[in-house]
CHARMM internal coordinates of N, CA and C (Angstrom, degrees):
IC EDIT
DIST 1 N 1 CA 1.4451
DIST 1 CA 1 C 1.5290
ANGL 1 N 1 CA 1 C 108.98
DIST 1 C 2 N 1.6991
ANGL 1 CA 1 C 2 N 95.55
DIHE 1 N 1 CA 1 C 2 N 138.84
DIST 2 N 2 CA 2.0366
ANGL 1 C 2 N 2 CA 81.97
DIHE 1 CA 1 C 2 N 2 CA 178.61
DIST 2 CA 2 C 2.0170
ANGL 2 N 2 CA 2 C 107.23
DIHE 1 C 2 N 2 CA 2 C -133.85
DIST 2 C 3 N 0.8774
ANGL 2 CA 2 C 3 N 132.34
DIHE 2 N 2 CA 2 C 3 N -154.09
DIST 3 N 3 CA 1.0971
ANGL 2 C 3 N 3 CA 151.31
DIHE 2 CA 2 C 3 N 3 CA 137.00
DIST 3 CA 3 C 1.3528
ANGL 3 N 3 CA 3 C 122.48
DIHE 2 C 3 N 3 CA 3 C -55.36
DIST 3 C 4 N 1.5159
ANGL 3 CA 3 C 4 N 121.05
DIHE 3 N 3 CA 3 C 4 N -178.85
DIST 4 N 4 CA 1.3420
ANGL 3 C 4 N 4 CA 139.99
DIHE 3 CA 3 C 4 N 4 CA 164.79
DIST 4 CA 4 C 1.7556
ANGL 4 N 4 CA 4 C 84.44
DIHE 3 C 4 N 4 CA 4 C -103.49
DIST 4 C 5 N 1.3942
ANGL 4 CA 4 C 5 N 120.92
DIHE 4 N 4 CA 4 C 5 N -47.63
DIST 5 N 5 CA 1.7029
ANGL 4 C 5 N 5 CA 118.04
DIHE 4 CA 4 C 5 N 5 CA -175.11
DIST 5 CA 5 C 1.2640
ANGL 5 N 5 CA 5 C 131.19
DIHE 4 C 5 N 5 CA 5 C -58.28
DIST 5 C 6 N 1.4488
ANGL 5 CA 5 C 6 N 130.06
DIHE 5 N 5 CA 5 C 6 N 110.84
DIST 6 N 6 CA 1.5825
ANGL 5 C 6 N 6 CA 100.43
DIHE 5 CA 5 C 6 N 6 CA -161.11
DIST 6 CA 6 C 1.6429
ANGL 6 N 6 CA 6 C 107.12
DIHE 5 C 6 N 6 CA 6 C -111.76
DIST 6 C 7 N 1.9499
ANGL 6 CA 6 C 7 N 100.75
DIHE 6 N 6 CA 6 C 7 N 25.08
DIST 7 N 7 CA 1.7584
ANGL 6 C 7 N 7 CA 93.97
DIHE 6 CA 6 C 7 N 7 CA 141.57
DIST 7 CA 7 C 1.4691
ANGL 7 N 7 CA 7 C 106.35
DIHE 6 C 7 N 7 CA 7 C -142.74
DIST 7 C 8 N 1.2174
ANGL 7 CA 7 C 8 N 123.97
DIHE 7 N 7 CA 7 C 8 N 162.10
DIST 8 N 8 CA 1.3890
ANGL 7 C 8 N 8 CA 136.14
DIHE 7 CA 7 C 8 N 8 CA 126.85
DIST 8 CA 8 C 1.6827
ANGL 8 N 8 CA 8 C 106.87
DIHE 7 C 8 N 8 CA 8 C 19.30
DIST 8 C 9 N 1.3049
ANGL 8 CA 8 C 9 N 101.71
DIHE 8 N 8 CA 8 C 9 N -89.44
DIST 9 N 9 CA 1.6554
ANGL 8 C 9 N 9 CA 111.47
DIHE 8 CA 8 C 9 N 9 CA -161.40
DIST 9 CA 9 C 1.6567
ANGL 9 N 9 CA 9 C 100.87
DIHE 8 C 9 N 9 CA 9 C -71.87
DIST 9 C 10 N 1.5470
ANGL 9 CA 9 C 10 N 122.62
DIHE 9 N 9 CA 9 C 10 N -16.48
DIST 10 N 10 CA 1.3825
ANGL 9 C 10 N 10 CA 108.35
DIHE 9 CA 9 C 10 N 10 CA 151.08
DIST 10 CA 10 C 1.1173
ANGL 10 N 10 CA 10 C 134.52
DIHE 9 C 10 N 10 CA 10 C -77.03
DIST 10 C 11 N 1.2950
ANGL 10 CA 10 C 11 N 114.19
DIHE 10 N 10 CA 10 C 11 N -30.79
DIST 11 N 11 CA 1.4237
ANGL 10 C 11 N 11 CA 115.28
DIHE 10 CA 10 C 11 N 11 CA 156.76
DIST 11 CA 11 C 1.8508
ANGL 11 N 11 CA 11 C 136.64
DIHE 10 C 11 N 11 CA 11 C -40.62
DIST 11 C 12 N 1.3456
ANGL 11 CA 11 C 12 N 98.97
DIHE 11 N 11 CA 11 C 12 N -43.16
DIST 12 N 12 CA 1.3444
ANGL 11 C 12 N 12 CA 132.19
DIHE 11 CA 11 C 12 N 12 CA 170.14
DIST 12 CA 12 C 1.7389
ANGL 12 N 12 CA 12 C 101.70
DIHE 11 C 12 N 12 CA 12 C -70.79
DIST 12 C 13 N 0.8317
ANGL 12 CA 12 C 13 N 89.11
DIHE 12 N 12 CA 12 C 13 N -57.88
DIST 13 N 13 CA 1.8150
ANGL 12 C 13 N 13 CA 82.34
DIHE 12 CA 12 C 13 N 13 CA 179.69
DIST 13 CA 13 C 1.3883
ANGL 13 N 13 CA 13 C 126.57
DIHE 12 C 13 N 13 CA 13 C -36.87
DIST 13 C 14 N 1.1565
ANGL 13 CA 13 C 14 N 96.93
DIHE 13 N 13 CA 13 C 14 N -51.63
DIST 14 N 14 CA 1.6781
ANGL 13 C 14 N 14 CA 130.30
DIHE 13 CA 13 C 14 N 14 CA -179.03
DIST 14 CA 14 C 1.6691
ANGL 14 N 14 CA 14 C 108.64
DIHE 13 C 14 N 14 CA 14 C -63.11
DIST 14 C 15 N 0.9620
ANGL 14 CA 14 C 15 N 114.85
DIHE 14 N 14 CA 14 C 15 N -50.59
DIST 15 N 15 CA 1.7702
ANGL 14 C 15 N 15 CA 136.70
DIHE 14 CA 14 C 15 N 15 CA -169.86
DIST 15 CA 15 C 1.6882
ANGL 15 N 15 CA 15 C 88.52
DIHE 14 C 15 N 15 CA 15 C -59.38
DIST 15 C 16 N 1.5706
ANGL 15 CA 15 C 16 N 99.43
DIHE 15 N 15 CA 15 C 16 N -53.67
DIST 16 N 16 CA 1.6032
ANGL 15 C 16 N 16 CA 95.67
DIHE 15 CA 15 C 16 N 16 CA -163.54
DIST 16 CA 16 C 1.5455
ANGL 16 N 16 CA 16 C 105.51
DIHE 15 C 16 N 16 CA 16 C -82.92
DIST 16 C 17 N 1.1676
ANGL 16 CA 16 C 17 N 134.13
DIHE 16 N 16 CA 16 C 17 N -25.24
DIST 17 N 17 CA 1.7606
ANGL 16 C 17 N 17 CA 134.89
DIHE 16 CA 16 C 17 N 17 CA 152.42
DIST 17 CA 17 C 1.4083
ANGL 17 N 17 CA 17 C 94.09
DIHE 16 C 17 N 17 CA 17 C -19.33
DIST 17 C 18 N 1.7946
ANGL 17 CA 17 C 18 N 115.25
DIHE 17 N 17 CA 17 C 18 N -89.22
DIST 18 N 18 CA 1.1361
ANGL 17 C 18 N 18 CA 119.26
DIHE 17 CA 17 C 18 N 18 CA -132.48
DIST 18 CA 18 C 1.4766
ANGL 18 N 18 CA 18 C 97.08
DIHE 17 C 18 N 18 CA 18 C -84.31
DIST 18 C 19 N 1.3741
ANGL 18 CA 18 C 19 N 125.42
DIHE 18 N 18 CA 18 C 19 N -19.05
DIST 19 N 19 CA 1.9531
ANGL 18 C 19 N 19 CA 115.36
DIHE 18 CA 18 C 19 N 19 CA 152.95
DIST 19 CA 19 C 1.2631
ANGL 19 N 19 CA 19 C 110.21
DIHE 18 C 19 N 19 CA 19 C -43.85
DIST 19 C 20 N 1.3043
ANGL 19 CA 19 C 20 N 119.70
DIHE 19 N 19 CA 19 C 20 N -34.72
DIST 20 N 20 CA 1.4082
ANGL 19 C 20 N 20 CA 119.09
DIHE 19 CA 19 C 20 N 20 CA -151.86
DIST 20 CA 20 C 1.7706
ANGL 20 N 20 CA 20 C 114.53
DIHE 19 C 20 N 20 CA 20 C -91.19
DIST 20 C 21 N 1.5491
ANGL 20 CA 20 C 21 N 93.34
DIHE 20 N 20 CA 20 C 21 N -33.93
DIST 21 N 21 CA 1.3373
ANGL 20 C 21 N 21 CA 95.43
DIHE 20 CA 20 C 21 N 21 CA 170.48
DIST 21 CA 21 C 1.3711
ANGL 21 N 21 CA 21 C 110.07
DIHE 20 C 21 N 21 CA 21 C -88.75
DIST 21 C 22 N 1.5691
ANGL 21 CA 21 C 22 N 133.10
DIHE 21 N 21 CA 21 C 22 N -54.11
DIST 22 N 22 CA 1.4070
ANGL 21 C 22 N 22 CA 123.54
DIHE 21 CA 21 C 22 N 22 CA 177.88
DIST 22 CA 22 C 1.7731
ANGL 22 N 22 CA 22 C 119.88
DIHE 21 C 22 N 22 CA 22 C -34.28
DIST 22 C 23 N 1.6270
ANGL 22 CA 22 C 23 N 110.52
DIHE 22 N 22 CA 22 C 23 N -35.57
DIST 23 N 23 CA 1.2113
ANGL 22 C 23 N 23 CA 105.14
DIHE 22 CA 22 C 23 N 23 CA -179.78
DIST 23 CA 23 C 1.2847
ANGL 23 N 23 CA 23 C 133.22
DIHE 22 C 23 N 23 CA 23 C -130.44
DIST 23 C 24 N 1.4173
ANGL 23 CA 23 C 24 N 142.24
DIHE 23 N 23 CA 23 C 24 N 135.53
DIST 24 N 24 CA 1.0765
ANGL 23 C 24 N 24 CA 143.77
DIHE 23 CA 23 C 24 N 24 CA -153.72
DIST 24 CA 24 C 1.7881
ANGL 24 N 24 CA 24 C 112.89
DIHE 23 C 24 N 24 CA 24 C -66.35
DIST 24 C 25 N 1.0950
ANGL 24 CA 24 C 25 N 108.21
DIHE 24 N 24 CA 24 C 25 N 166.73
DIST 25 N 25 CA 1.3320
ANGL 24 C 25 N 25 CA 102.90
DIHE 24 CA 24 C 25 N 25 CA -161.51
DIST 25 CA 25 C 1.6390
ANGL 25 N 25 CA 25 C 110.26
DIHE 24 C 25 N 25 CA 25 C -102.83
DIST 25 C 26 N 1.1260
ANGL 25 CA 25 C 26 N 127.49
DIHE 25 N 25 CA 25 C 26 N 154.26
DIST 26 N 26 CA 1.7453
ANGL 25 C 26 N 26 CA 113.83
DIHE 25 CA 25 C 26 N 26 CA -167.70
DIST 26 CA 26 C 1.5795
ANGL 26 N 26 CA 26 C 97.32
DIHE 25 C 26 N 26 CA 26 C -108.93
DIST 26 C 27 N 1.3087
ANGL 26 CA 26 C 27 N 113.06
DIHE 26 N 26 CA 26 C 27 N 156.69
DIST 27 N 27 CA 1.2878
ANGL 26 C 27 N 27 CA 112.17
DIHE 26 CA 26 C 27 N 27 CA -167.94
DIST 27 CA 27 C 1.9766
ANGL 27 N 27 CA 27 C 94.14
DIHE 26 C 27 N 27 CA 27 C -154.73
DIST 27 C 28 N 1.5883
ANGL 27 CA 27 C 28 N 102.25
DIHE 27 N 27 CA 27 C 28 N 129.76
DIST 28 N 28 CA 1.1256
ANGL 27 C 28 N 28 CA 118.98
DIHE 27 CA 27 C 28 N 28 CA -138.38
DIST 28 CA 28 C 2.0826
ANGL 28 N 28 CA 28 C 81.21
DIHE 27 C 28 N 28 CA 28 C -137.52
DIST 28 C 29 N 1.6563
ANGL 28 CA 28 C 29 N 115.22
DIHE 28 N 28 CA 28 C 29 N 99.01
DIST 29 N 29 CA 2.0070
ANGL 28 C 29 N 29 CA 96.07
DIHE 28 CA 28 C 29 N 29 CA 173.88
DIST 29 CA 29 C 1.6395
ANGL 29 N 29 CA 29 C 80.69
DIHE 28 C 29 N 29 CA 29 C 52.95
DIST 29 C 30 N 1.7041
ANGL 29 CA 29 C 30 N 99.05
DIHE 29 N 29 CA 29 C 30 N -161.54
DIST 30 N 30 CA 1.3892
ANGL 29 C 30 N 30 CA 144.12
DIHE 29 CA 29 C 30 N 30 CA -142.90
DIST 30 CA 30 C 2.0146
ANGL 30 N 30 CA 30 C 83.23
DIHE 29 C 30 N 30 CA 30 C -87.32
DIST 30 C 31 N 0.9579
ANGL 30 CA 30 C 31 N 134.88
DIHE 30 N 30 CA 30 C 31 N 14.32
DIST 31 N 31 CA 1.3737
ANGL 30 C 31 N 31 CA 115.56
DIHE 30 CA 30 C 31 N 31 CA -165.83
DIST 31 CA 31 C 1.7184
ANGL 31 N 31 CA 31 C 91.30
DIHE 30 C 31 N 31 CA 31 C -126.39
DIST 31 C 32 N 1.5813
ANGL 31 CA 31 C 32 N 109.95
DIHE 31 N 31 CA 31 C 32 N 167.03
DIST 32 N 32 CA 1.5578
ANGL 31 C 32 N 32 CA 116.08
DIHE 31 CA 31 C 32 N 32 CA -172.81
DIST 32 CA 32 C 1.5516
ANGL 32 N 32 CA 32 C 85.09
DIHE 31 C 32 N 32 CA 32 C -157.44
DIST 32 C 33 N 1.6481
ANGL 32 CA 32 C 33 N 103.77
DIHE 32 N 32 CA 32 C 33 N 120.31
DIST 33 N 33 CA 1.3920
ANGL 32 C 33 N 33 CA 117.09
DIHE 32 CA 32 C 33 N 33 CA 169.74
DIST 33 CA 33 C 1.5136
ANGL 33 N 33 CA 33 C 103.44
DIHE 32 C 33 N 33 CA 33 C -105.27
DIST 33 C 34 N 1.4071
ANGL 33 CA 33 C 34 N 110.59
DIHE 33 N 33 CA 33 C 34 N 145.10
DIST 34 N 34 CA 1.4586
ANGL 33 C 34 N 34 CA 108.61
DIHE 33 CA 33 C 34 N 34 CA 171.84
DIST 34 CA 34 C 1.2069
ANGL 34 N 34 CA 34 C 106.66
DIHE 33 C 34 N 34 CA 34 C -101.36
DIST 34 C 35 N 1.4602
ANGL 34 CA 34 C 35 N 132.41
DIHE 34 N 34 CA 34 C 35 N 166.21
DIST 35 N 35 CA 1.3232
ANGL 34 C 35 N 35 CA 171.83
DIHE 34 CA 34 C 35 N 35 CA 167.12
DIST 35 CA 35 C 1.4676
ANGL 35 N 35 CA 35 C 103.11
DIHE 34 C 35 N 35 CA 35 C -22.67
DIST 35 C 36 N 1.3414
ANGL 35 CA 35 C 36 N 118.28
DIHE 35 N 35 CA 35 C 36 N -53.63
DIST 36 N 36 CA 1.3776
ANGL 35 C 36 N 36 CA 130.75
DIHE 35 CA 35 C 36 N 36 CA -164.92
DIST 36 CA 36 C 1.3308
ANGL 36 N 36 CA 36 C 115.31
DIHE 35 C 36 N 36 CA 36 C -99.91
DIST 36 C 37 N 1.6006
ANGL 36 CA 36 C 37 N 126.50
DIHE 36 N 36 CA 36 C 37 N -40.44
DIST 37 N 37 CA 0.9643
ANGL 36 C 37 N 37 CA 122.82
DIHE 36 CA 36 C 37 N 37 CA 140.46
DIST 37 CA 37 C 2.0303
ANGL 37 N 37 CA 37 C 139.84
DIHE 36 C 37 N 37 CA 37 C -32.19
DIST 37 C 38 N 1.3061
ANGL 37 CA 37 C 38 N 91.07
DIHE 37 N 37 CA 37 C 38 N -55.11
DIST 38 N 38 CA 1.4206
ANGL 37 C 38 N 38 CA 115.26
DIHE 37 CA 37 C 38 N 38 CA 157.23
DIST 38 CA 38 C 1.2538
ANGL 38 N 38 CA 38 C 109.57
DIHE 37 C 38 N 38 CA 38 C -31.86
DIST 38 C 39 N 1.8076
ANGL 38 CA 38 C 39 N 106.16
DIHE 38 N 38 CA 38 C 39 N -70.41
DIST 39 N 39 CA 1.4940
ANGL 38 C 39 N 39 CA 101.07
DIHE 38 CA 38 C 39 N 39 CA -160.61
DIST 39 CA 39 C 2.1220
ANGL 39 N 39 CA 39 C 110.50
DIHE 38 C 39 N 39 CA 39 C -85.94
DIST 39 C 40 N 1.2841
ANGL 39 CA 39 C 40 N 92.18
DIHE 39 N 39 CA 39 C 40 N -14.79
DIST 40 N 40 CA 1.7051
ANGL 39 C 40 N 40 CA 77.48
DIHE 39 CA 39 C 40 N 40 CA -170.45
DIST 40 CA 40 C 1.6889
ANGL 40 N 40 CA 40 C 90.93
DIHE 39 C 40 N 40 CA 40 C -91.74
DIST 40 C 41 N 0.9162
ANGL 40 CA 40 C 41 N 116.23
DIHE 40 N 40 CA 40 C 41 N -6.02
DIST 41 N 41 CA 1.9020
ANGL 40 C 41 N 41 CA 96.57
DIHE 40 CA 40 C 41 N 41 CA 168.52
DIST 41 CA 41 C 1.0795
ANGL 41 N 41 CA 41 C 113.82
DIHE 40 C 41 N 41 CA 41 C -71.14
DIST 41 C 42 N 1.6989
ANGL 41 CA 41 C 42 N 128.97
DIHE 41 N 41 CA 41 C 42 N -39.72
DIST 42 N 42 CA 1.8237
ANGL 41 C 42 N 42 CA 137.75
DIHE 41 CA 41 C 42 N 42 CA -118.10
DIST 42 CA 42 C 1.5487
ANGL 42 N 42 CA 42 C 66.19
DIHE 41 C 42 N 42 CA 42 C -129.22
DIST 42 C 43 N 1.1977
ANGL 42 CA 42 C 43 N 130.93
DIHE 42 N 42 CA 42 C 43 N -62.56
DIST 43 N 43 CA 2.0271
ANGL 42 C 43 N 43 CA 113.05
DIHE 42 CA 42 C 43 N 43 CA -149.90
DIST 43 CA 43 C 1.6152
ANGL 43 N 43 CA 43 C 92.23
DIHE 42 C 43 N 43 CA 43 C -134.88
DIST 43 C 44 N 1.4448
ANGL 43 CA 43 C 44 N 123.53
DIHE 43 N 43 CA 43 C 44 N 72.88
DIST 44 N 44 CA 1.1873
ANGL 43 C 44 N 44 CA 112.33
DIHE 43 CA 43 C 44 N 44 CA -168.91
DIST 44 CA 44 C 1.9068
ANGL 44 N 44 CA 44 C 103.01
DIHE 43 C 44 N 44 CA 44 C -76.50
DIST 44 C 45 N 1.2590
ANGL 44 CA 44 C 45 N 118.87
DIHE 44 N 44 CA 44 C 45 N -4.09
DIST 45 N 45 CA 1.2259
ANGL 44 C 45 N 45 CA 126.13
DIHE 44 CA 44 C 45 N 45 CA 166.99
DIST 45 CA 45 C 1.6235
ANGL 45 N 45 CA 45 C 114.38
DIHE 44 C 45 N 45 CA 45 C -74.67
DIST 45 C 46 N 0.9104
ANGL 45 CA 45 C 46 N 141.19
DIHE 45 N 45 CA 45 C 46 N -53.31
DIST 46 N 46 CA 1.5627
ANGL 45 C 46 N 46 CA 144.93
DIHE 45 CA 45 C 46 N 46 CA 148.76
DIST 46 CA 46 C 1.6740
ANGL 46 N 46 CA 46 C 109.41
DIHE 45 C 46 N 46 CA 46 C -35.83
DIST 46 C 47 N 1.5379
ANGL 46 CA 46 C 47 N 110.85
DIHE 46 N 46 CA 46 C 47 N -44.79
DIST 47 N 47 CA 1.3175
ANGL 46 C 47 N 47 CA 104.71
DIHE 46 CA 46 C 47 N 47 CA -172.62
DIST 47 CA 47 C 1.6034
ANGL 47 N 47 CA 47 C 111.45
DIHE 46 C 47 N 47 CA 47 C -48.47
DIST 47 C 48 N 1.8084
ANGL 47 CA 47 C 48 N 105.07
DIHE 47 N 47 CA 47 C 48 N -60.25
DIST 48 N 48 CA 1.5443
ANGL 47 C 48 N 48 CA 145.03
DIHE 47 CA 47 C 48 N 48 CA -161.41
DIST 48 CA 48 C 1.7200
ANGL 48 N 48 CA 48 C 87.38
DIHE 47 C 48 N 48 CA 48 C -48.00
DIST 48 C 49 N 1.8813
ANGL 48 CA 48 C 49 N 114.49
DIHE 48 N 48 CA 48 C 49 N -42.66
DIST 49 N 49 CA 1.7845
ANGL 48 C 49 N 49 CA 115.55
DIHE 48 CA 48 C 49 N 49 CA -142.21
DIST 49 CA 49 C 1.9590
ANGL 49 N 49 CA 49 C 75.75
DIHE 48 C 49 N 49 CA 49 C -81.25
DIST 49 C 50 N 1.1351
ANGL 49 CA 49 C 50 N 122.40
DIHE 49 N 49 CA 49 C 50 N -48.91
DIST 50 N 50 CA 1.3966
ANGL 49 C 50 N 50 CA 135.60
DIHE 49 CA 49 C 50 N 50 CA -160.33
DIST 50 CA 50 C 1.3844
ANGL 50 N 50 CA 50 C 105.75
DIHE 49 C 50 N 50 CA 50 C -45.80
DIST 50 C 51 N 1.7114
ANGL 50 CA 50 C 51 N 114.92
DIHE 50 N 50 CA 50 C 51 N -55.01
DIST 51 N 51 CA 1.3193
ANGL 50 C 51 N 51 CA 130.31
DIHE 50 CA 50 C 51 N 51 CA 155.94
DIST 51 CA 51 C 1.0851
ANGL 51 N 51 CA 51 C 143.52
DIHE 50 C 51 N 51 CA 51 C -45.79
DIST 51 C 52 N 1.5582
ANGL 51 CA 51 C 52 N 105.48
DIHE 51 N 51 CA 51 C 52 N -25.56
DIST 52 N 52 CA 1.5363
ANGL 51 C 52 N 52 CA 112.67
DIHE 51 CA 51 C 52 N 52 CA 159.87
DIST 52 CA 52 C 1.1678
ANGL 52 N 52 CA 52 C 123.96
DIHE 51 C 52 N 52 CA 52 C -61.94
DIST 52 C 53 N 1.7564
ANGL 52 CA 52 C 53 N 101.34
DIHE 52 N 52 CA 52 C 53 N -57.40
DIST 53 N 53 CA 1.5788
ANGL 52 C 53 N 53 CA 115.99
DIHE 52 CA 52 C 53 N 53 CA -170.23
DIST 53 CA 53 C 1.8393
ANGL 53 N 53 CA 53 C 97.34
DIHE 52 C 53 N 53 CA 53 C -55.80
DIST 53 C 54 N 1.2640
ANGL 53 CA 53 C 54 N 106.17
DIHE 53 N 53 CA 53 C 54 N -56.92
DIST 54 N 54 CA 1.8073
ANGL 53 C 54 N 54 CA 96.16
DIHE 53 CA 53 C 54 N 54 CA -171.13
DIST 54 CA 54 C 1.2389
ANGL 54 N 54 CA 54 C 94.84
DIHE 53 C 54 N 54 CA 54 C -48.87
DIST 54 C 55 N 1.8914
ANGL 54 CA 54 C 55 N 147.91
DIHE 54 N 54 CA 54 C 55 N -46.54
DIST 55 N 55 CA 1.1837
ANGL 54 C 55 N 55 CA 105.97
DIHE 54 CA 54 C 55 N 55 CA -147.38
DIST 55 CA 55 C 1.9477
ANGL 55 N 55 CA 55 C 115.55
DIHE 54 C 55 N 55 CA 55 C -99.82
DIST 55 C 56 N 1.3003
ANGL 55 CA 55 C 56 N 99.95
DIHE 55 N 55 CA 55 C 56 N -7.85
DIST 56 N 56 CA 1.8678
ANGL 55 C 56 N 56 CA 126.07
DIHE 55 CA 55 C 56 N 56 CA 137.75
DIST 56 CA 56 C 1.8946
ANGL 56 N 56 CA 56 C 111.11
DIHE 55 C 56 N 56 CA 56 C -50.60
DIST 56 C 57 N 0.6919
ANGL 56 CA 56 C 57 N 117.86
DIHE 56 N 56 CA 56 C 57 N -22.32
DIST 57 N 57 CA 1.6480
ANGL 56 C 57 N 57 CA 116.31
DIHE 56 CA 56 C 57 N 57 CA 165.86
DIST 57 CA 57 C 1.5044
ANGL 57 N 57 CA 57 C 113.80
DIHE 56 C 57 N 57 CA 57 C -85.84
DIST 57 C 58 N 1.1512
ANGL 57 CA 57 C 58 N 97.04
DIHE 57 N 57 CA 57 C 58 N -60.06
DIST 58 N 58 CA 1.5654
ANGL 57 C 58 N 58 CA 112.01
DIHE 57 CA 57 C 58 N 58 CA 169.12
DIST 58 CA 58 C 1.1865
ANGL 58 N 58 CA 58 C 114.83
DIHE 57 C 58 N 58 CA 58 C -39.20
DIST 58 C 59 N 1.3930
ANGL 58 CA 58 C 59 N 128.40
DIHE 58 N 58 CA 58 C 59 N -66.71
DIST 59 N 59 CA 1.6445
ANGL 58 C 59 N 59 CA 146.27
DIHE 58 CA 58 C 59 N 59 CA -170.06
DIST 59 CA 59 C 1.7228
ANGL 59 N 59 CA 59 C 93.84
DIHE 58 C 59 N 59 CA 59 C -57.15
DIST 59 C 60 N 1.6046
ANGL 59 CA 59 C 60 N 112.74
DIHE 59 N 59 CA 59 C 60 N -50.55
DIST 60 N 60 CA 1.6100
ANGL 59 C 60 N 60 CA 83.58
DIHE 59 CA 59 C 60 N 60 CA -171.77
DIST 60 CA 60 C 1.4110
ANGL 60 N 60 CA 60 C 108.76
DIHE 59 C 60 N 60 CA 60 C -95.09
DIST 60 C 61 N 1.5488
ANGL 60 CA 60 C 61 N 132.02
DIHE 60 N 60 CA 60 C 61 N 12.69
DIST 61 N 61 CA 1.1022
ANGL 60 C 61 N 61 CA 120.93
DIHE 60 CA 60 C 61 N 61 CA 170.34
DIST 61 CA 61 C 1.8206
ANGL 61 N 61 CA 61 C 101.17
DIHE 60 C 61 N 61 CA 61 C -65.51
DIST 61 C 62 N 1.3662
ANGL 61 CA 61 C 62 N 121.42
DIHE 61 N 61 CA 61 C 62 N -34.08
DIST 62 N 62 CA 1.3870
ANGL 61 C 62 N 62 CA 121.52
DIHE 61 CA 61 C 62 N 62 CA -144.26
DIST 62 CA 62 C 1.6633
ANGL 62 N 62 CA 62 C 92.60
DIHE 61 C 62 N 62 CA 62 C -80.53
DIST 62 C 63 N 1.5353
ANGL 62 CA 62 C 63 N 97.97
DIHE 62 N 62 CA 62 C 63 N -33.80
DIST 63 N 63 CA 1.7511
ANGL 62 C 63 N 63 CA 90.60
DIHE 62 CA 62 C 63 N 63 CA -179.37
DIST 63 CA 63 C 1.5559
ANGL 63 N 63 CA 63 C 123.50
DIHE 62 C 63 N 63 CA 63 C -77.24
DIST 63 C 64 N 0.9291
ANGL 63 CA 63 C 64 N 110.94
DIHE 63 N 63 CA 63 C 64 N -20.70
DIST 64 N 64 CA 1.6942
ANGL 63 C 64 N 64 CA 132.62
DIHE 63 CA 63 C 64 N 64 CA 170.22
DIST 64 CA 64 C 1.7718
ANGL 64 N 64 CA 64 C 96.68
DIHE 63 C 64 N 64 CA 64 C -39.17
END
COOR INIT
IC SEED 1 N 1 CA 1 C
IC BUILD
């Protein structure tokens, strides 16, 4: 079973898109953290579990 991604850091790319669009961005003074940033600094363990499931979504979209 594979992806549509055929690396790693595309995979990741993607993960952080749809963080990025599902959630609004925090803005802290003159600075704007995004969503994905947010989460793989603060819970990079949640990030990694988050990343699985999308790429377990992925895998059975492709077999569908």
């Amino acid at each position: 079973m594979s992806t549509p991604y055929a690396t790693q850091h595309e995979l990741e790319t993607a993960w952080d898109q749809l963080l990025d669009e599902t959630y609004p961005c925090f803005y802290l003074a003159s600075s704007v953290f995004m969503p994905s940033q947010i989460l793989k600094t603060l819970d990079p363990i949640m990030y990694n579990e988050g990343l699985l499931d999308f790429e377990d979504g992925l895998m059975k979209m492709e077999d569908e």
